[in-house]
Structure formats: structure tokens, C-alpha cells
N, C-alpha and C positions, 0 to 999 in steps of 0.2 A: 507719244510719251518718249518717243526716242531721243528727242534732245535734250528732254530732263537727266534720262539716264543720263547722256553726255556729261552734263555741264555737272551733275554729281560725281563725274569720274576725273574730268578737271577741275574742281575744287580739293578732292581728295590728290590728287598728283602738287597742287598750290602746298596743300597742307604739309605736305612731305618736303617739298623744293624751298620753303621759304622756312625761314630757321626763326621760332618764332621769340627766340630772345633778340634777333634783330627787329623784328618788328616791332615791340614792345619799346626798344630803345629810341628804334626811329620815331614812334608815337610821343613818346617821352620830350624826344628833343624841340617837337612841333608844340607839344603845349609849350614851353618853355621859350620859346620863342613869340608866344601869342603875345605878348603886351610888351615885352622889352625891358621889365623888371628884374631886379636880381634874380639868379634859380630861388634861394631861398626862401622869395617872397611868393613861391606861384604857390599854386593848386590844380590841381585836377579836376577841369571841368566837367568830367566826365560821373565825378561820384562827390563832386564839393557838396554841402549842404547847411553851411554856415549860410545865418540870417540875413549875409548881405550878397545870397548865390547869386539875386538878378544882376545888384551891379559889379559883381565880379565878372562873369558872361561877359557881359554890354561893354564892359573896359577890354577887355580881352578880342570881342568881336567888331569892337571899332577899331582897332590896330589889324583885324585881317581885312575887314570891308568888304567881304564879299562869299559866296556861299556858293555851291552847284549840288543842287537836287536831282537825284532820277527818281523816276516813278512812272507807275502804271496808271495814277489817274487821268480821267478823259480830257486832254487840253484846252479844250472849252468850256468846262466846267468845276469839276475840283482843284484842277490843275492851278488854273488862271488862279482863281478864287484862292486857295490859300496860299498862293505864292503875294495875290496882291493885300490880304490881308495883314502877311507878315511884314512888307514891305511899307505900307503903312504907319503900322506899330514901332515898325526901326528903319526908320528911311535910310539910314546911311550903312545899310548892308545891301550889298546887290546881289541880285540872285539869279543865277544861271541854271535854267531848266534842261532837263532832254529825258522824254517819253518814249515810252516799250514797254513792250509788255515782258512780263517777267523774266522770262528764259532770257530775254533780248539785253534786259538790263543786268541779270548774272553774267552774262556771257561777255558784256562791255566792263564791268568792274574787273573778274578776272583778267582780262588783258590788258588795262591799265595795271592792277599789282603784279602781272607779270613785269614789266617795264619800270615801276616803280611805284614813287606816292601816286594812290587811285585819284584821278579827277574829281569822282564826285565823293562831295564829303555825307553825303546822307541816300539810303536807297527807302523805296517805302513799294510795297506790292502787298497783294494777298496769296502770293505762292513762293514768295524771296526767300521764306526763315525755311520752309525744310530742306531746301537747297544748300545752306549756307551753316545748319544747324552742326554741331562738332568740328567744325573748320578748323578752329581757330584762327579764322579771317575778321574775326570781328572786336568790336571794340566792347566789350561791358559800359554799363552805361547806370545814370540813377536820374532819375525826372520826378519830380516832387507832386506831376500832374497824372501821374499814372494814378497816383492814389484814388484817384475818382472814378476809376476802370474796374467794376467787378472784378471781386477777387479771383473768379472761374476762368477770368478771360487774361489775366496776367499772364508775362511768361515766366516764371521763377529764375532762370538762369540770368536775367539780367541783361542778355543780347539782346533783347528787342523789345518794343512796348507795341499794343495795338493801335492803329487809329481810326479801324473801320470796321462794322459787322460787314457781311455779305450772307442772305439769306437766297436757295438756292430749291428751285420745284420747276414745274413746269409751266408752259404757255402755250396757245393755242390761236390760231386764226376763227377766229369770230363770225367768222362770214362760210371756214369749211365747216364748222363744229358748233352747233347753235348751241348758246349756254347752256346751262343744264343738263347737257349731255355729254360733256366733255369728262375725264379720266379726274375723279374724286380721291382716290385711292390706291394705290402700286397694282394690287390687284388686276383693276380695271386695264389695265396699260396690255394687260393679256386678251382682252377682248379680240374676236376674229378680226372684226371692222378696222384696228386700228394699224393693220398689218400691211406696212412697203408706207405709212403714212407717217411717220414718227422720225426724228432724226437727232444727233445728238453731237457736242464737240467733242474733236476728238487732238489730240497735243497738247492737251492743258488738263492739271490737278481739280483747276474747276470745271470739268465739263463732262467725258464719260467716267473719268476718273472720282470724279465727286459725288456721282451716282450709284459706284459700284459699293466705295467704300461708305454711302451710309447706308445701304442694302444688307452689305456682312454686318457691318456695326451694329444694327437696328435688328436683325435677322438671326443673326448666327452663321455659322459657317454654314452647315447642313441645309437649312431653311431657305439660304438666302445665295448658296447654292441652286439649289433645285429653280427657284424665281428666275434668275441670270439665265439658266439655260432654257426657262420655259419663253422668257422676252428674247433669246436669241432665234428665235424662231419668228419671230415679228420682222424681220429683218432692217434694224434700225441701222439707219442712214449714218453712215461717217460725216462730219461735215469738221473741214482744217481751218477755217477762217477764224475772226473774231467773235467775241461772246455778240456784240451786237451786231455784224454781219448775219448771223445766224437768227437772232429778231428777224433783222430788216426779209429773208427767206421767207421767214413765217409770214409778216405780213404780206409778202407778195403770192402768198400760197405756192409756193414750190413742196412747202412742207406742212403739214396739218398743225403738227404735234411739234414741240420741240420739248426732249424728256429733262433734260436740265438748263437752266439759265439762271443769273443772275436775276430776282424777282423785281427790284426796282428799275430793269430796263422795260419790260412788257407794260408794266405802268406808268410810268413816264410816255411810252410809243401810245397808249391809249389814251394817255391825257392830250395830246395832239390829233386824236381820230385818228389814230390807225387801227385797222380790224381787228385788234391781240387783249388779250385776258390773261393775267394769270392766276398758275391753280398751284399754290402749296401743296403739296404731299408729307403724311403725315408718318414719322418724324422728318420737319425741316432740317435740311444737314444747314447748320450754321458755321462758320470761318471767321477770322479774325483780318485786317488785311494788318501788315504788321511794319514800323520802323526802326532800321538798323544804320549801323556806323562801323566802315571796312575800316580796318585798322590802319593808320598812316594819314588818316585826313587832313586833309591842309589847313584847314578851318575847324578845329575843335570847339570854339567858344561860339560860333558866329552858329554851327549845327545841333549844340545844346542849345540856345535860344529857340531855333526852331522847332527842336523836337518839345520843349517848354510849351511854345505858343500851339502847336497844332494838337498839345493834349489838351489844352485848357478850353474852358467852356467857349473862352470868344474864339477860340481857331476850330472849335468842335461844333460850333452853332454854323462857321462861315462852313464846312462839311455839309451840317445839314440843311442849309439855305441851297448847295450847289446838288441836292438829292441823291445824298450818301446819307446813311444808318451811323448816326456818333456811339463810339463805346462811351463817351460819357456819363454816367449816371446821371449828373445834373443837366444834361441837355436831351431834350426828346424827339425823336422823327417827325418830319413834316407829316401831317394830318391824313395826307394823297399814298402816304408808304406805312402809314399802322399797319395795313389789311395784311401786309405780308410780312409783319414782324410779331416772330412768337410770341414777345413778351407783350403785345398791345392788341393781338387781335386774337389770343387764348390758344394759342397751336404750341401743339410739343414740339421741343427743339432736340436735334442730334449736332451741338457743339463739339467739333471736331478740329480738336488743337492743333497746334503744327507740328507739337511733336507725334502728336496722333496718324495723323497725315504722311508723316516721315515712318513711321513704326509698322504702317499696315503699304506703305506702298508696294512691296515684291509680293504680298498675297492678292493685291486688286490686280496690279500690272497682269500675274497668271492668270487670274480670271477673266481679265480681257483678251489676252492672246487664246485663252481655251475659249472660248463660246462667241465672241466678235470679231476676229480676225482674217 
């Protein structure tokens, strides 16, 4: 978690160094430049909502022609998938990718708005918004496709919309742990047996971090306390890599247990015959993965189209054709990823917002340094 803290102590130094009636201006003069129309005649693409928003966009983003996305989805799959979707739908915007994982893509935005207008004109992660939350690095925004996103799952403030659940429990190697016998309940995870066999990420919001805090959240301080320091006695395993690096461990059995992961990579890895199961733990700590726009983007029109298209049911179906969870209402999980989604296979959920996330971080990060460090 040390580079989180970082990259929140350079966002807040951003904050202070960039004067934010310059940026506002600088923003200003980019939309204003999107089509080449009088000032008079623009709009702001960022909050238009007149009945002819698409072709306002699509005239505004055919004058930029071209777009650069970062994100954290997998390149072979989300990635591809809704890039060639959109690309598709508007051929004549071209779009320039580059993937990291989140801290990777905070830490590349920041250094382009140090130097000036950021490269990319859209960021999307499931850990980007509490990093970037009270910046004022960001652009407010209105997408008419949000409306189809549970109201729980909105962000109110307008910086950012969801585009992804992420449901988060454990997984198991199959072959150490014969079904049935494997950890049903947080409880269980205190068993003697399971002790030097368990492991967990660790530099990332979703990994021991996403475990601790839906532990307090689910627990109480007290409770949930006492729990923390009775599993630090298990001696679970650090592991710095990737969310599916740390799969790929389990199934190799280096590691029995892995106490948090992302629940659609274990089943996806089983749907291919690899040895891995997963086991929700009840309450599921649920996330949002979430899309934003740094302020100064060079392509204001050309990245409202996109963030348009990737809420919409056909940009949220081509999500869950590539086995991602759509916050869509109108679109549903593939069949293969119900089992590990609260809302379709009856498990309580612990929805844990970004601002949430942001709000309880200096009590988890203690609790980690006190009892696993």
C-alpha cells in the first residue's frame, strides 16, 4: 500500500501546484475548439443533455478523430472487446490504448498534467476514484446511460460513473483442498489446518486491503478486531504480484488458499480445467470498477461518446460477453459467473463504495501494519 499512499500525496501536491481556475479555462478552450463553430454555438459536452446530445458528440468527435483510453482492463479481453466495439459503432474515431494497473495509470496521468494537457483522455479502473477523489483533477461529467446503474451504485458527485461490479471471496486448489472441505465462512479460515497455507495480495485496495475493510465494515471495530488478530496468527502469506498471478500460484499449489481474489478469475481458470473453486464469504465485499475524465482532455466529445457507449446496454453486454459483471440493470452475467454474484446466486453483499474505501483507508492500512506486517 505504500504506493497508494504515494500517489495520494502526489495528487494532493497536483492539487495545490495547479491553479484550478487554469485548468477550468484550459478545459474550456478544448471544448471550444472541438468542431470549429462559433464559441457561441458550443456546448459542453461534458453536461449537454439536449435531444440531439448523440449528434452533437459525433460532430464534435469527428473534428477530433481520435481518443486514448487507459485502463486496467485484461488486453485480451475487456480491453480488446470494448475498444473494438466502440470502434465499430464510430469508425472514424481512433483509439489509442495503454494498460496498468491502477496505481500505474494514476501515477502516468499525474505526470502527463504535471507537463501539461494529460494524454489520455479517459482513465477506467476499479481503484482510480479513491485516489483521485477531492483532487480536483477531474472533469464532472453527465452520461444519460448511468441512469440504468442502480441507484446504490452511483457516484453522486458526478466525477465518475461505474462500469464494472467486482465481487471478491476466496479460492482454493481443488486438488489440496477436496470440496467440501474447504473454508465456508471467515470463521473457518481460523482453523489449525489452514495455517502457513493461505496467502493473500498484498499493494493493492483489492487484495489484503479489501479484506480487512470488509471485516471492520461487516464486524465492527471490536469484533472484527479480535478476528484480524486471531487470522494473524495463521501466518498468511504476502503475495506482491497480480490478482491473477496469484490464481495462477493457487493453481500451481504453492498456495492452498488464497483469502481474497477477484471471484470471476477462479472460475473462468475452472472453466478451462484448472484445479480452482471459488468460495464467497459471506458478506461479499462488492466494488464498483469506475470511469473518469482528468481535466484538460484533448478529446472531450470523442470521450463522452465512449463513456455513452460503454454504459449502454450494447457496450455493457460486449463487458459481459468478455466475463466482466455489467452494472447495467438491463444486461445480466454470463450464466458461468451467477454463482458468484450476490444479486443471482442469493449471498449478502458488503457494497463498498469508493468513497467508502477512501473514508476507512488509514484505519485498514493500521490494522495491517498492527497484526501483518
Amino acid at each position: 500500500m505504500i504506493r497508494s499512499i504515494a500517489i495520494k500525496t502526489h495528487i494532493e501536491s497536483m492539487t495545490t501546484n495547479l491553479n484550478r481556475r487554469d485548468l477550468a479555462s484550459a478545459a474550456a478552450g478544448l471544448i471550444l475548439a472541438g468542431s470549429g463553430a462559433p464559441a457561441a454555438a458550443q456546448v459542453s459536452p461534458f453536461s449537454y443533455r439536449g435531444v440531439d446530445r448523440q449528434s452533437v458528440l459525433e460532430k464534435g468527435a469527428r473534428n477530433e478523430g481520435r481518443l486514448t483510453f487507459y485502463s486496467s482492463l485484461i488486453p485480451n479481453l475487456g480491453l480488446k472487446a470494448i475498444v473494438d466495439g466502440f470502434r465499430k459503432r464510430y469508425p472514424f474515431i481512433a483509439v489509442d490504448t495503454w494498460r496498468g494497473t491502477e496505481i500505474d495509470v494514476a501515477q502516468k496521468t499525474l505526470a502527463e498534467m504535471r507537463a501539461g494537457p494529460p494524454l489520455g483522455d479517459l482513465l477506467e479502473g476499479s481503484e482510480l476514484a479513491p485516489l483521485f477523489m477531492k483532487s480536483g483533477l477531474l472533469q464532472p461529467f453527465v452520461s444519460p446511460a448511468a441512469q440504468d446503474t442502480p441507484t446504490e451504485y452511483r457516484d453522486n458527485t458526478g466525477m465518475t460513473a461505474a462500469t464494472r461490479f467486482s465481487y471478491y471471496g476466496t479460492a482454493y486448489n481443488t486438488r489440496l483442498v477436496p470440496p467440501g472441505t474447504q473454508p465456508m465462512q471467515f470463521s473457518d479460515l481460523l482453523q489449525p489446518k489452514w495455517k502457513n497455507r493461505m496467502a493473500w495480495r498484498i499493494g493493492s485496495d483489492s487484495g489484503a486491503h479489501m479484506f480487512v475493510a470488509n471485516i471492520v465494515l461487516s464486524m465492527g471495530d471490536a469484533k472484527g478486531e479480535s478476528f484480524l488478530r486471531a487470522l494473524a496468527a495463521q501466518n498468511v502469506i504476502g503475495f506482491s504480484g497480480s490478482a491473477q498471478a496469484l490464481i495462477d500460484r493457487v493453481i500451481a499449489g504453492e498456495y492452498a488458499i488464497t483469502l481474497t481474489t477477484a471471484e470471476h478469475l477462479p472460475v473462468i481458470a475452472a472453466g478451462k480445467g484448472a484445479p480452482i473453486a471459488a468460495q464467497p464469504l459471506q458478506p461479499v465485499p462488492a466494488t464498483v470498477a469506475s470511469i473518469m475524465l482528468p481535466k484538460r482532455a484533448r478529446h472531450p466529445y470523442a470521450a463522452m461518446l465512449f463513456i455513452d457507449y460503454m454504459l449502454s446496454p450494447e457496450g455493457q453486454t460486449v463487458l459481459r460477453d468478455a466475463q466482466y459483471f455489467p452494472v447495467n440493470a438491463k444486461v445480466q452475467p454470463l450464466k458461468t459467473l451467477q454463482t458468484v454474484s450476490p444479486h443471482f446466486a442469493g449471498l449478502k453483499e458488503n457494497f463498498i463504495s469508493d468513497t467508502v474505501l477512501r473514508e476507512t483507508h488509514a484505519r485498514v492500512e493500521a490494522l495491517l501494519k498492527k497484526y501483518f506486517s
